[in-house]
C-alpha positions in Angstrom: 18.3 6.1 -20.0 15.1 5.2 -18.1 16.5 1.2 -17.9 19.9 3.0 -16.6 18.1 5.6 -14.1 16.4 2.3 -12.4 18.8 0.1 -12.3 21.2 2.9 -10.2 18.6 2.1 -6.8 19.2 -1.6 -7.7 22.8 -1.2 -7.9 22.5 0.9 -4.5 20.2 -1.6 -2.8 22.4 -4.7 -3.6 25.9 -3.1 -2.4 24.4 -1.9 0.9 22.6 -5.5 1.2 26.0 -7.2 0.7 27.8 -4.9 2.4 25.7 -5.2 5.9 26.4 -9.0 5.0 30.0 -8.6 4.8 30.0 -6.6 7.9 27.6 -9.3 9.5 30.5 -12.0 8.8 33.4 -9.7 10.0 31.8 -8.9 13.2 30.9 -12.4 14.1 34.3 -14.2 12.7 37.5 -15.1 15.1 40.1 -14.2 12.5 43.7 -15.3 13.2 46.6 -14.3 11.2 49.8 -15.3 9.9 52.5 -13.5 10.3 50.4 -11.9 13.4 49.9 -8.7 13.2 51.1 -8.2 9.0 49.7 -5.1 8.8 52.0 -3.2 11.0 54.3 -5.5 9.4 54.7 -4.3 6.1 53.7 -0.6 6.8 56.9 0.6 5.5 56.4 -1.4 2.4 53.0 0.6 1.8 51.6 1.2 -0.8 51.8 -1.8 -2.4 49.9 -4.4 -4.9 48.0 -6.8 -3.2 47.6 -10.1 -4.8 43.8 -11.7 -4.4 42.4 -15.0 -6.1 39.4 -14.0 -8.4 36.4 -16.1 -6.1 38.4 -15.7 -3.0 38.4 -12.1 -2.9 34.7 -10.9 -1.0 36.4 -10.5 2.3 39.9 -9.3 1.7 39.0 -5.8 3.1 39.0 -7.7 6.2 42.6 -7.2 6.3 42.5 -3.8 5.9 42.6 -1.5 9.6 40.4 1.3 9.7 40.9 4.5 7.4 43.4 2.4 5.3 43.6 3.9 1.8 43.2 1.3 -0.5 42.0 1.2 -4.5 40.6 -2.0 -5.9 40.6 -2.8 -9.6 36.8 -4.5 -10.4 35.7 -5.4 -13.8 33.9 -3.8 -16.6 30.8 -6.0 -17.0 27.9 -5.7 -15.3 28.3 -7.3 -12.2 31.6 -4.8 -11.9 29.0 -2.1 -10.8 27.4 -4.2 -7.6 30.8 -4.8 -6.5 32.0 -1.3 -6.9 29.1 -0.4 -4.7 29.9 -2.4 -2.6 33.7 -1.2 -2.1 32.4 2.2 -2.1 30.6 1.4 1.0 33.9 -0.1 2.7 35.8 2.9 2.2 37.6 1.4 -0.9 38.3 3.3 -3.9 37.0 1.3 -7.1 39.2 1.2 -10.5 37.3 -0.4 -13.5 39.2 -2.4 -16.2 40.9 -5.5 -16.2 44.4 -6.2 -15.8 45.2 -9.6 -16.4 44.2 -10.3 -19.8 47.0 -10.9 -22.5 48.9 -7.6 -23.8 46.6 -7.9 -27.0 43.3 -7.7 -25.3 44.2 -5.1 -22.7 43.2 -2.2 -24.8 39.8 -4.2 -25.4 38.9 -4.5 -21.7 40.3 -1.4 -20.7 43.5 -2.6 -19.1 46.0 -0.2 -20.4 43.3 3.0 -18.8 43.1 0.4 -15.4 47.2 0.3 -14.8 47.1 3.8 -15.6 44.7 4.2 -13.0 46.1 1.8 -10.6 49.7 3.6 -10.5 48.2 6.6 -10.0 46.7 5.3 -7.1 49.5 4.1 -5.7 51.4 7.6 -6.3 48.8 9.1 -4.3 49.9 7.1 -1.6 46.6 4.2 -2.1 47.5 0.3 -1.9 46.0 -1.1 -4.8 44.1 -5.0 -4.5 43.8 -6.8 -7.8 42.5 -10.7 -8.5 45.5 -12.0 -10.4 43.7 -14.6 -12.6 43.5 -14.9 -16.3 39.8 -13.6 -16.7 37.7 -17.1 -16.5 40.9 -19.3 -16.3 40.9 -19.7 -12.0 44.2 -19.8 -10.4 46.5 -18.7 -13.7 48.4 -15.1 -12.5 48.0 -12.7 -15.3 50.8 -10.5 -17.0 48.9 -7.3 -15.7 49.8 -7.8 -11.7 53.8 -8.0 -12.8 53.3 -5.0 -15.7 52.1 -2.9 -12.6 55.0 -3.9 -10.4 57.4 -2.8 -13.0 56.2 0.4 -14.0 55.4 1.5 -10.2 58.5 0.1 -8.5 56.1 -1.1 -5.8 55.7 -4.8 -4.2 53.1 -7.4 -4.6 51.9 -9.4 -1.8 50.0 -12.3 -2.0 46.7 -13.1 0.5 44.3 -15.4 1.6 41.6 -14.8 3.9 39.0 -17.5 4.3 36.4 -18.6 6.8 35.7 -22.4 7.5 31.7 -21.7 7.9 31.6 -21.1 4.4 29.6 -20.9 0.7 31.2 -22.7 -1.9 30.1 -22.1 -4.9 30.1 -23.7 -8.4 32.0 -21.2 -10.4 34.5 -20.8 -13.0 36.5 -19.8 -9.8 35.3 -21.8 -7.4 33.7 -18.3 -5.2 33.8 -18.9 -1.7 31.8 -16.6 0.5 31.8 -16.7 4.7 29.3 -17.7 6.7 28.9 -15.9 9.9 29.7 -17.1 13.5 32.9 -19.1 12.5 36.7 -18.7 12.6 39.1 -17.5 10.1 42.3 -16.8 8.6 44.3 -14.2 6.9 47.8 -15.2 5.7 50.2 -13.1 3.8 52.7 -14.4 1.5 55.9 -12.8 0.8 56.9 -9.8 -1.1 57.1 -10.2 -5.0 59.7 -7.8 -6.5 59.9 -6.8 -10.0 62.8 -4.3 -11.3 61.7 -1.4 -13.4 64.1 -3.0 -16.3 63.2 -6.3 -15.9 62.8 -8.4 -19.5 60.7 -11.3 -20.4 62.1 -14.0 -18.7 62.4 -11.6 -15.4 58.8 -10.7 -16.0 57.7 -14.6 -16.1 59.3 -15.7 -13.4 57.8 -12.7 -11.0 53.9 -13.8 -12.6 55.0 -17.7 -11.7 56.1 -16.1 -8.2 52.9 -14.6 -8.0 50.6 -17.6 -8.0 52.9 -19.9 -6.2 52.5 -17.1 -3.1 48.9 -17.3 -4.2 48.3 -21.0 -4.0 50.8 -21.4 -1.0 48.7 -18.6 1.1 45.7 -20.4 0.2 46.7 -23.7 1.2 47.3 -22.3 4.6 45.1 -20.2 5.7 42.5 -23.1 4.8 44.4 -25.5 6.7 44.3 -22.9 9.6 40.6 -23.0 9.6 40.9 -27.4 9.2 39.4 -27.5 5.7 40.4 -27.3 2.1 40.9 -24.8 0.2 37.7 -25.7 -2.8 39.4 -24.2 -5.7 42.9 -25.8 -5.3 44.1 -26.2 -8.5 45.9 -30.2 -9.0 49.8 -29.7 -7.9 48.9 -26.4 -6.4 50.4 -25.6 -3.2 49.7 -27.6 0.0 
């Protein structure tokens, strides 16, 4: 109990640390986006499921305007807790679990409680953000982003946003994290629909759909800012 009551300041000290950070990038980045303006956009599509890249997820919120309600699933472990703080601070509504392992592992990381969690969310009226991936397999779309889709009747749209004044770092996912005083873009792919009845092969080719929008968004918005997108998979969009 004593090791957990001191690491709750650490916790607290690190989130508002990266937080002011975050902010620090926002403020100083010239963000562009594509299709201009996608938030008023797809404002009659909301709420819906967006689709993030696990390592290519720290500034998604950029996205978001101001007093958007929006959940975001973050993991179980340890780190999980930082970057709940974190969202906290942004206004974001944290969800712990994990959603994209296999259907015989969700129960073990909490996935079954998470979409629970998540379509609750999105009843109330909250978008919900999720990383896609196979937990510590970069750039593979789960079966937990489609199993949401189909039990909420809600759409999932893919997005990038990157910065070229960037970290790149040596991860299982390839993390990128902005730099500030640079440019960047936010590109959002198209809408991924999945019926409430749909079978397997329905339900495969939605999760393929999925990280094709993800790679494809990627590979854009990098090229917007003239680089590369660092954690391109090999035949992944371009």
């Amino acid at each position: 109990m004593k090791t957990a009551g001191r690491a709750r300041p650490v916790v607290a000290a690190a989130g508002a640390l990266a937080g002011a950070y975050l902010d620090l990038v926002r403020r100083t980045t010239g963000f562009v986006q594509e299709p201009p303006d996608f938030v008023s956009a797809i404002a009659p599509e909301l709420p819906a499921i967006v689709a993030m890249w696990h390592g290519q997820h720290f500034m998604v919120h950029y996205a978001w305007p101001s007093g958007a309600r929006v959940a975001a699933l973050i993991s179980r472990h340890q780190d999980g807790e930082i970057n709940a703080a974190i969202l906290r601070r942004l206004g974001v509504e944290p969800i712990r679990g994990s959603g994209g392992h296999a259907a015989h592992k969700i129960r073990l990381h909490g996935g079954a409680a998470a979409l629970r969690a998540m379509a609750r969310a999105l009843a109330a009226g909250r978008t919900v953000c999720m990383t896609a991936d196979v937990p510590k397999v970069s750039r593979r779309c789960g079966p937990g982003i489609v199993a949401l889709a189909r039990m909420t009747g809600r759409p999932i749209y893919p997005i990038a946003v990157v910065t070229g004044r960037r970290f790149d770092f040596r991860s299982w996912d390839r993390a990128s994290m902005g730099k500030p005083f640079g440019r960047g873009a936010m590109v959002l792919g198209e809408a991924v629909r999945v019926a409430r009845d749909a079978d397997a092969d329905a339900l495969e080719a939605a999760r393929a759909a999925v990280e094709r929008g993800l790679d494809a968004a990627h590979a854009r918005a990098y090229a917007m800012v003239g680089s590369r997108d660092p954690g391109a998979r090999e035949g992944a969009a371009s």
